[in-house]
DOKEMAR-564884 format. One record per atom (N, C-alpha, C): x, y, z. Coordinates in steps of 0.02 Angstrom, whole numbers, plus 50000, padded with zeros to 5 digits. Atoms other than C-alpha are relative to their C-alpha. Layout:
// residues N
XYZ/...
//
This chain:
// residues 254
499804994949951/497974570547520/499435004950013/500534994750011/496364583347480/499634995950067/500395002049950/495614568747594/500105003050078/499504997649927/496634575047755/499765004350010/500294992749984/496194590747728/499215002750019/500384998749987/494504590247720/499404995550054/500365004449927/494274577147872/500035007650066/499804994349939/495334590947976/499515007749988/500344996649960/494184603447912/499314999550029/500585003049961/492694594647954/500015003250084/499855001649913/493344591548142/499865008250038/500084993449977/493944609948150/499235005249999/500764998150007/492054615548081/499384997850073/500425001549943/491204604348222/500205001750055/499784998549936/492224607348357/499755008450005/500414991849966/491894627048347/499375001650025/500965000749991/490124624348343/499764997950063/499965004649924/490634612548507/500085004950042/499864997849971/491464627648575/499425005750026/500394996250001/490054639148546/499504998650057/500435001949943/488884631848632/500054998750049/499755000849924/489914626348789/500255007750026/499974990549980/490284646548794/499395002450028/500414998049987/488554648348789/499634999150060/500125004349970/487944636048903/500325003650063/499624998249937/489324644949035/499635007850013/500404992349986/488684661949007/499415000950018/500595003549969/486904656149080/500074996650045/499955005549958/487644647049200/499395004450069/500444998449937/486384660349326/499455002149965/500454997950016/485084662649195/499304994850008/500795004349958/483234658049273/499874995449933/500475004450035/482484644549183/500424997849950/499785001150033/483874641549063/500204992350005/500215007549995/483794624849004/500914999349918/499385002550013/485744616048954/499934995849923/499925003050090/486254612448766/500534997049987/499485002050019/487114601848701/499934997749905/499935000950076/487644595648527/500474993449978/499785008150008/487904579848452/500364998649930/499704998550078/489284574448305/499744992749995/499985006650016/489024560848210/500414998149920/499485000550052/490194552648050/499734998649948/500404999550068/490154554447877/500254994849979/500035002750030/490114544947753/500604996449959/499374998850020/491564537847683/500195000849944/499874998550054/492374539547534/500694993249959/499815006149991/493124524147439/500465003049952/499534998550046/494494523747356/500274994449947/499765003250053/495204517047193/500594996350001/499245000649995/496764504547227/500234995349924/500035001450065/497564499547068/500294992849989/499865007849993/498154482447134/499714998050041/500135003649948/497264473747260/500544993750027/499545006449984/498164463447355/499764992849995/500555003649998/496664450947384/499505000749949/500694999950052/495134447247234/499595000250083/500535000649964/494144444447418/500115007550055/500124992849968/494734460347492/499685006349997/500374994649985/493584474747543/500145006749963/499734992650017/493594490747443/500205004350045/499754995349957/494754502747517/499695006050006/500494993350012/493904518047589/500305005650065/499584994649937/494414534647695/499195004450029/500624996349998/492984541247789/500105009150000/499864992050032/492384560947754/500105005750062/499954996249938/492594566647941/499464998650034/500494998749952/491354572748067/499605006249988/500344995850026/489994583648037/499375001350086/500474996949924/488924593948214/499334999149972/500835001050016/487054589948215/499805006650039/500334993749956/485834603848267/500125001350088/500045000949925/486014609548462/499304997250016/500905000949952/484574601148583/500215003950058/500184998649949/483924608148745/499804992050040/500285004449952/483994596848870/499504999950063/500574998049972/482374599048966/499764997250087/500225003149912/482774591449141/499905005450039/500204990749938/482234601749294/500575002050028/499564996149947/483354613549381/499855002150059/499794999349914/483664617349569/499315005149995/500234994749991/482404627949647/500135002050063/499944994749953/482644643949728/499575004950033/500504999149961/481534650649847/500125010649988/500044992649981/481364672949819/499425002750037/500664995549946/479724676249922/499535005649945/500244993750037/479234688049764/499274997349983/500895002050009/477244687449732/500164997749933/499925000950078/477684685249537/500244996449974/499455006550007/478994672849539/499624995550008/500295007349996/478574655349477/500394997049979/499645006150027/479204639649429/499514993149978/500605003150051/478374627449323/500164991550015/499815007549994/478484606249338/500574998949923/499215001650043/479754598549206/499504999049928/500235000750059/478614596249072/499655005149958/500554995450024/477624612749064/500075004649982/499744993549998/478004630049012/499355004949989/500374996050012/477324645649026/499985003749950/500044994650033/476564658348900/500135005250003/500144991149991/477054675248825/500125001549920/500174997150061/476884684448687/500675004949975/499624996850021/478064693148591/499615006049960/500424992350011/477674710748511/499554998749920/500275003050064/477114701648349/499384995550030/500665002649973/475674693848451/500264990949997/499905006450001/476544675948423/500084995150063/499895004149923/476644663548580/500674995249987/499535003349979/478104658748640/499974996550070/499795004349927/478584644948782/500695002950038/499034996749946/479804649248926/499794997350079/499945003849934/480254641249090/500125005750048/499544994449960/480954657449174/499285003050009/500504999449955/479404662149281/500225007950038/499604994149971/480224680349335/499475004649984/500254995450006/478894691649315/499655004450021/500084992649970/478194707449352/499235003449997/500504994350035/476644720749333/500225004650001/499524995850029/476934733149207/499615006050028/500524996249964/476174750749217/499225000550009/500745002050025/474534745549151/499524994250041/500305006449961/474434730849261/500014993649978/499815008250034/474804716849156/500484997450008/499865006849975/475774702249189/500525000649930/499384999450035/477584704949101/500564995650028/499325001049998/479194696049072/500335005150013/499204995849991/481084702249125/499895005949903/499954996650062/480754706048922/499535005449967/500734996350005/479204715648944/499524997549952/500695005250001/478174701548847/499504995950038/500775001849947/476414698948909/499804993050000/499955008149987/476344683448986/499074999050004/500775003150012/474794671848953/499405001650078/500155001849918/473494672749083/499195001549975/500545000149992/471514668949075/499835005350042/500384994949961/470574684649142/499574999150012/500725000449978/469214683749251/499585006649986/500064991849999/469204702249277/500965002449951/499504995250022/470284713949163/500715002250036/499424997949982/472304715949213/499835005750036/499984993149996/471964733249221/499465002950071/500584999349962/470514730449341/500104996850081/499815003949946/471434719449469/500065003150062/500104996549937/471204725749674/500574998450014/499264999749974/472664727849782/499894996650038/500115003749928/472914715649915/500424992850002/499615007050017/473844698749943/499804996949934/500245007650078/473964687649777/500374993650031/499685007349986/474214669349788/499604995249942/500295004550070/474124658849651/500244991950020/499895006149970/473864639949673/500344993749953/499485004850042/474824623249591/499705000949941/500345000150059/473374624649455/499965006349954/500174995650021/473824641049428/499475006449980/500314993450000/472284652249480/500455006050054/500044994449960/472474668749532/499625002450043/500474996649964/471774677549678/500135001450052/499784992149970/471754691949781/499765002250071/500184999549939/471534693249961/499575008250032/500534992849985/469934706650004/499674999550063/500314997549915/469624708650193/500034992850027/499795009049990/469254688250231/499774997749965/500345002450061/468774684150054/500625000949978/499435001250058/469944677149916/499395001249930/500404998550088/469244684849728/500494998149965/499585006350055/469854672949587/500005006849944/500054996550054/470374686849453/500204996649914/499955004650067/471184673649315/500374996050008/499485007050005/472344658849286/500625002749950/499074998950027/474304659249234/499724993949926/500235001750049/473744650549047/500814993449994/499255004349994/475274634049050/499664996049926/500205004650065/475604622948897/500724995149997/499225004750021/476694606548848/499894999049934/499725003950066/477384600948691/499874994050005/499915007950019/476864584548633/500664996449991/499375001750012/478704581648559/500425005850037/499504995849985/480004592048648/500665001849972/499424997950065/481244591748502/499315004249962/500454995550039/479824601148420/499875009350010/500024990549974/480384618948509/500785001249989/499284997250008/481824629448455/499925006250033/499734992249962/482514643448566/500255004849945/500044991050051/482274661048473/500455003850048/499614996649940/483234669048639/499585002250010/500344996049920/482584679348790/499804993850039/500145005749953/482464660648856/499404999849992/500875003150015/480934656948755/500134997049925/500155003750048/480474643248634/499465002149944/500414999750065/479534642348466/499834993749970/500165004450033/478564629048425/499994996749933/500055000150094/478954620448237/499325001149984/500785003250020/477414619748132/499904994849987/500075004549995/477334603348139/499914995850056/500335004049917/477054601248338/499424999849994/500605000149957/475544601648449/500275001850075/500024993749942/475254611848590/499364995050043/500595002849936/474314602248764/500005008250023/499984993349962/473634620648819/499624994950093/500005003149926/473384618649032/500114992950021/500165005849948/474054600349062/499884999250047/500205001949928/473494590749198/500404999150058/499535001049917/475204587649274/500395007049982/499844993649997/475504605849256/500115002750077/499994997349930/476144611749427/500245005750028/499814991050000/476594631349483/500014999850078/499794998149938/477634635549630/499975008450003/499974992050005/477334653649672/500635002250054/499214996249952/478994663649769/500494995349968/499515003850025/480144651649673/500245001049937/499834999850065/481254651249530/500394993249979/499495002350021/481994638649427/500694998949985/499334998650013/483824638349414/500164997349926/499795003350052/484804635549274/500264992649987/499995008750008/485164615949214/500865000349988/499325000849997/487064620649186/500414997550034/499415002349953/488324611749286/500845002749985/499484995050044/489764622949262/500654994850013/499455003450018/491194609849305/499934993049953/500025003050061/490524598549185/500155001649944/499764995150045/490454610449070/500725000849975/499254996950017/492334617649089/500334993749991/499855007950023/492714598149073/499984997849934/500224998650078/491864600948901/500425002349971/499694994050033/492534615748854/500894996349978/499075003749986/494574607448901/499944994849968/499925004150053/494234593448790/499715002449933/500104996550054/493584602248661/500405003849960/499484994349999/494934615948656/500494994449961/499455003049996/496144600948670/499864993549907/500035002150068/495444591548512/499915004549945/500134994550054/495054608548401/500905002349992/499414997649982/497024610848447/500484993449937/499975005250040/497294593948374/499954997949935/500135000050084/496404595048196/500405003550008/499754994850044/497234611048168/500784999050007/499305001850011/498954602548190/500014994349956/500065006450075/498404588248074/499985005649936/500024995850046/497834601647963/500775002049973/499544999250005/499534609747982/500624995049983/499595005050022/500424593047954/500075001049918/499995001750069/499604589747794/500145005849949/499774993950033/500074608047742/500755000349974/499435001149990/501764604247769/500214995449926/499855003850057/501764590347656/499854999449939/499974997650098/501104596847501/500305004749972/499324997650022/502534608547521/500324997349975/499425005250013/503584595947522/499884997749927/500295003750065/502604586947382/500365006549918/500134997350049/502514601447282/500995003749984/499314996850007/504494607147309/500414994849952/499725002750053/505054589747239/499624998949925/500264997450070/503824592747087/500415004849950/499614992650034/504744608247034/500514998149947/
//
């Protein structure tokens, strides 16, 4: 009977973990660059059991498996829609590439969400006010006023009377393995120590006035979510079964 219990709470353990993330996944459904997670179960092991007659010498040891157990979330890294804002700062990156930024610990993080800004200093900020990567020709702080236009390869440069001045490059990088990045949040990755980092690939490509959309499909999703609900609803009435019956068990004990 202990077996019952601890299939159903298996189920009930993965499924929340299921729910979590299809919550999450919805709550992003308009966040730039947010790239769709999912999470994969797979079954345990079983557990054999002792029968004290066989019916058969050629029959199979009897066995009850130990449930279902949630594997880590992935990021699924396909491209999302793009949306056209006209903003000088806004980018969007090809499907394999992401851009640099720094967090306040000086560490580099990856991120698809291309939304950014100049701060008061003149540097080249995320929505999170981390300083996004970027080769200087000339000093942030030093940059002229005038049209910018930055090209697929990612230079910069600055429209001065009928001259274009190249001030630096948007700094892009891919992951060798793409299971090799875990999302820290603010919609930026962290390379394991055990990747490798391509800094500027070659099929690195940068749309400027554009943004990425998010990879969510929200009626897939709520498709998720409603079978999910509807099997987490399920253990916890198995659960509740087998509760039942070690009442029972335990009332004709008495």
């Amino acid at each position: 009977m202990n077996h019952l219990l601890n299939i159903s709470r298996s189920g009930i353990n993965g499924l929340q973990k299921k729910l979590d993330v299809t919550a999450q996944n919805l709550a992003n459904v308009n966040t730039v660059g947010y790239k769709h997670k999912t999470l994969q179960f797979k079954e345990l092991l079983n557990n054999p059991i002792n029968a004290q007659a066989p019916a058969n010498q050629n029959a199979l040891p009897a066995a009850i498996n130990r449930g279902t157990k949630a594997e880590e979330e992935q990021n699924l890294f396909q491209s999302g829609s793009l949306s056209e804002t006209g903003n000088t700062w806004d980018f969007a990156i090809s499907k394999e590439s992401f851009f640099g930024v720094r967090d306040q610990n000086g560490q580099l993080l990856l991120t698809k969400d291309g939304a950014f800004h100049q701060n008061e200093t003149g540097a080249l900020v995320n929505q999170s006010g981390q300083t996004v990567e970027v080769v200087a020709i000339i000093p942030t702080n030093q940059w002229p006023k005038g049209e910018t236009h930055v090209d697929p390869s990612g230079n910069i440069t600055i429209k001065q009377g009928a001259n274009y001045l190249q001030v630096g490059r948007l700094q892009t990088y891919q992951a060798t393995n793409e299971n090799d990045l875990q999302a820290v949040g603010n919609n930026t990755y962290q390379l394991n120590p055990t990747g490798q980092l391509i800094q500027n690939p070659i099929n690195a490509t940068i749309h400027q006035g554009v943004l990425e959309q998010s990879t969510t499909d929200v009626a897939q999703t709520m498709t998720e979510m409603m079978v999910t609900q509807r099997a987490y609803s399920l253990n916890t009435r198995a659960l509740q079964s087998t509760d039942e019956m070690f009442s029972t068990i335990n009332r004709l004990t008495d």
